[in-house]
N, C-alpha and C positions, 0 to 999 in steps of 0.2 A: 659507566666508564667516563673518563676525565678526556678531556677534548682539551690538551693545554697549546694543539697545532692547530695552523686553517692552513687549509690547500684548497686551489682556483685547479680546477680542470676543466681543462679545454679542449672540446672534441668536435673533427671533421668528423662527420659519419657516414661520409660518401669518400673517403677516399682511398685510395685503392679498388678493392673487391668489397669495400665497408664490411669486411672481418672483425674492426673493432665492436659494433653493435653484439657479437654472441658472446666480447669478452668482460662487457661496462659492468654486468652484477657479482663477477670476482675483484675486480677490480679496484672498482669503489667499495667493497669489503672490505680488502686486504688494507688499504689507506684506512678508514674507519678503526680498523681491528690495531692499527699504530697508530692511535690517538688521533689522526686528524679531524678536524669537519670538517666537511669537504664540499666544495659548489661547484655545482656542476654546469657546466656551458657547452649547447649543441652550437657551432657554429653555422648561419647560415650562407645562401649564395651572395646574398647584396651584402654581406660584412666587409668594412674594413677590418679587419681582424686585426693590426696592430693599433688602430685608434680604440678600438675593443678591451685589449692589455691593459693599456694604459688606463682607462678608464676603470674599470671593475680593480685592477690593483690600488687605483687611487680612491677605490672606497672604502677599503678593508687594507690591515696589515697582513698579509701572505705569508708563510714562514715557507710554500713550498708552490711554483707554480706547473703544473704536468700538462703537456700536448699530445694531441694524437694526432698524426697526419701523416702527409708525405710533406720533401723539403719545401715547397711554395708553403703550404700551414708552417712551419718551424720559421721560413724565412720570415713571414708579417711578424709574428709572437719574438722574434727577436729583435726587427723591428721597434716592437713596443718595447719591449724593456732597457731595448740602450736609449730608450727616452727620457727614460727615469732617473731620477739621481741616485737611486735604492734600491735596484732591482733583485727580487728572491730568486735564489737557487730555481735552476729548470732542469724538471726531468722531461722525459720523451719516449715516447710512445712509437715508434716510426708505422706508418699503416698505409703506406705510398707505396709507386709503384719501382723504384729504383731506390731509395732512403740511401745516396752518398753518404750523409752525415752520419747515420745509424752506422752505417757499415763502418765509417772511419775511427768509431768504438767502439765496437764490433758489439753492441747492441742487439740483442735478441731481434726475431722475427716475429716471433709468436709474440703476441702483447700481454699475454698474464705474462708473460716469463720475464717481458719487457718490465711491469709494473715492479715485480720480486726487486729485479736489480735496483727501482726508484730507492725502494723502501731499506735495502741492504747495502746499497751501494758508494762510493766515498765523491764527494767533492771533485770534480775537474777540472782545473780551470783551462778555457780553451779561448783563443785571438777570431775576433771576429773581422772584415774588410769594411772599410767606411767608403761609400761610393758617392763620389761629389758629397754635398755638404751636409747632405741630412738621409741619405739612404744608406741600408748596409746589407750587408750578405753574411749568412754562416758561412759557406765553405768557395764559392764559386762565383765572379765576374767574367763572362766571355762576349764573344762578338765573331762575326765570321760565318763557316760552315756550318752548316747543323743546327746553328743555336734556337732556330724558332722551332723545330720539332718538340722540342719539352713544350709547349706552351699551345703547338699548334693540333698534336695526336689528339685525337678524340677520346673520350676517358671509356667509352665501350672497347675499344680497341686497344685501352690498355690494360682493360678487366680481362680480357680474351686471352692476346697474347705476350702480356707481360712485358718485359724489357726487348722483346723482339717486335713488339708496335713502334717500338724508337727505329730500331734498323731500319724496317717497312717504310716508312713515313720520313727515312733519311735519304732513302735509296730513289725516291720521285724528284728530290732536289740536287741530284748528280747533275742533269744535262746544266742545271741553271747557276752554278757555285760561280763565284769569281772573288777576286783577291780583291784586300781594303790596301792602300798603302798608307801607312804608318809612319810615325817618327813614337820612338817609346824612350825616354827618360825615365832611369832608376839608379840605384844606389853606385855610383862610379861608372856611367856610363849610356851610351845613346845607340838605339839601331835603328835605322830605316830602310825598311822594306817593303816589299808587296807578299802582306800575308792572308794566307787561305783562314785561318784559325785562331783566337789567342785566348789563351787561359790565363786567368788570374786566380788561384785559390790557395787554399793552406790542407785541400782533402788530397791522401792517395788514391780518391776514387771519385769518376767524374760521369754523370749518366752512365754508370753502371761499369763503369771501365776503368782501366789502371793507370789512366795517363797523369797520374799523379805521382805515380812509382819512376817516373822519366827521372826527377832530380830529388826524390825522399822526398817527399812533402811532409806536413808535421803540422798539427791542430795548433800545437801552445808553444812556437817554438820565437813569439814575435815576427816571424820573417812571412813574407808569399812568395810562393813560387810563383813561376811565369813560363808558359810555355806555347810558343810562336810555330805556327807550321805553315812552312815558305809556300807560296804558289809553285806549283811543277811543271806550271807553263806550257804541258801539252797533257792530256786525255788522257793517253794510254802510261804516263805514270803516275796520274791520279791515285786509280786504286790501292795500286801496293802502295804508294805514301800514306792512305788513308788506315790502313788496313793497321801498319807496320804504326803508327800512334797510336790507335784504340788498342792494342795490343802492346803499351805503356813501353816500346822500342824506341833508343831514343838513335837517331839515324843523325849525324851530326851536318849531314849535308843539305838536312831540309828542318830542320830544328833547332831554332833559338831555346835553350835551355838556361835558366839565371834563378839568384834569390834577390830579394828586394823589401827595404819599408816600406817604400812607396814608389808607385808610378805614375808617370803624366802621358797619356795616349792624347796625341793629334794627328786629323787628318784630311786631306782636302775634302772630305766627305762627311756628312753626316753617317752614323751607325749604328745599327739595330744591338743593342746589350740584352744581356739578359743576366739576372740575382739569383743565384738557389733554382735555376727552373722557370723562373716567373721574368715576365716582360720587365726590364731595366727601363724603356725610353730611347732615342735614337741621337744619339752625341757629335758632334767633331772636334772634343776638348776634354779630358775627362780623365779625372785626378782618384785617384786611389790608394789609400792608406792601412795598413794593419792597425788595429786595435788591440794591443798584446792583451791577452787574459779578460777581458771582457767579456766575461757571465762564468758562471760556473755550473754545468751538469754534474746530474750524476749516475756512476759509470761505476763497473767494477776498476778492482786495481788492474793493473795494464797487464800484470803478470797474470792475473786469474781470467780473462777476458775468454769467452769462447763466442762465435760467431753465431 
């Protein structure tokens, strides 16, 4: 056989329930059996994974690079490649325990199936967020309630009970939540407030929830959505406010809804961010920008897509 492709594959193999492991010897076939040669890379715990990308792509021409992971693995690996001036086509594997990103191409669950679509699949191109000057996000920048639970749940506990380890583990930090006050600059306009929550992304699906469906969010559309949930100032309306946004409701009386290029968050406070899942660093100044069409997956066509 003629090997006239190279593909870099990249695999967490602890992430999620590490289901990828029972699916690597179809996988790496089915790539094989469509001409690639293929390198294979197990990522480990001490990896920077996107100094990783960068480096193994900069030793070899790629024509196709593929990830397995959940969004923290997707976020480094994208990382690396909007560092490049040439970055190859990325496919994905989602093997996480929530895959926002997957779900927002409604990318298979199973990973051979996942793999079928690399090999069958057409070009996507999709806007990535630039966070201050040299970090970026696929689909999500937040701050606020909740946001250390992706980063803080124990990974047995989310082998266990799946996207209900987030709830759990969200539900301990009720008594302690309190509002950031803000000043937010965007495209024609400025709000300040004392907000419980702020989203920044371009996914309809955010730790496993709709709150991206508040204002149509859209992968490659250049714009970010933004969505702000006001402090409710006493206890007993906490819940329904909390309840009635994860359940992608946009309630106009406790929700800043808007599209935007870009934003500038200040605040008398330093604040905990977080990228894709993973720890952002803790700001009181902090600019954010869409990168329209910055990388290209691939995806079935939008009309064939089944979840």
């Amino acid at each position: 056989m003629k090997y006239d492709k190279k593909l870099l594959f990249l695999v967490n193999p602890n992430a999620g329930k590490a289901n990828i492991k029972n699916h690597l010897a179809y996988i790496t076939d089915l790539f094989v059996r469509n001409g690639y040669l293929v390198t294979l890379y197990t990522t480990q715990p001490e990896d920077d994974l996107a100094e990783i990308t960068v480096e193994l792509l900069g030793r070899e021409d790629y024509d196709l690079l593929v990830c397995s992971g959940g969004d923290g693995t997707l976020n480094h690996v994208i990382n690396g490649l909007l560092h490049l001036d040439s970055p190859p086509r990325l496919g994905y594997i989602p093997a996480g325990t929530t895959n926002d990103f997957a779900v927002s191409f409604a990318l298979p669950k199973n990973p051979s199936r996942a793999a079928d679509v690399i090999m069958n699949g057409v070009p996507t191109p999709f806007d990535a967020g630039k966070f201050m000057d040299d970090r970026y996000f696929a689909y999500v920048a937040a701050f606020g309630a909740f946001i250390d639970v992706s980063f803080d749940t124990p990974q047995d506990a989310k082998n266990t009970w799946g996207k209900a380890a987030y709830l759990m583990e969200g539900v301990k930090r009720l008594p302690s939540l309190h509002p950031h006050h803000i000043r937010l600059e965007y495209d024609g306009g400025v709000i300040e407030d004392e907000i419980l929550l702020g989203i920044i992304s371009n996914s309809p699906y955010v730790a496993g929830m709709p709150v991206g469906k508040i204002n149509a969010a859209c992968m490659n559309d250049g714009i970010m959505e933004v969505v702000l949930l006001k402090d409710p100032h006493n206890a007993l309306e906490l819940g329904p406010v909390i309840s009635k946004f994860l359940a992608g409701e946009l309630d106009k009386n406790r929700i800043y809804s808007l599209k935007s290029r870009k934003v500038h968050i200040t605040s008398p406070d330093d604040i905990l961010w977080t990228l894709d899942g993973e720890r952002g660093g803790t700001f009181s100044d902090v600019k954010i920008e869409n990168v329209p069409n910055a990388l290209e997956i691939i995806a079935m066509p939008e009309g064939t897509r089944k979840k």
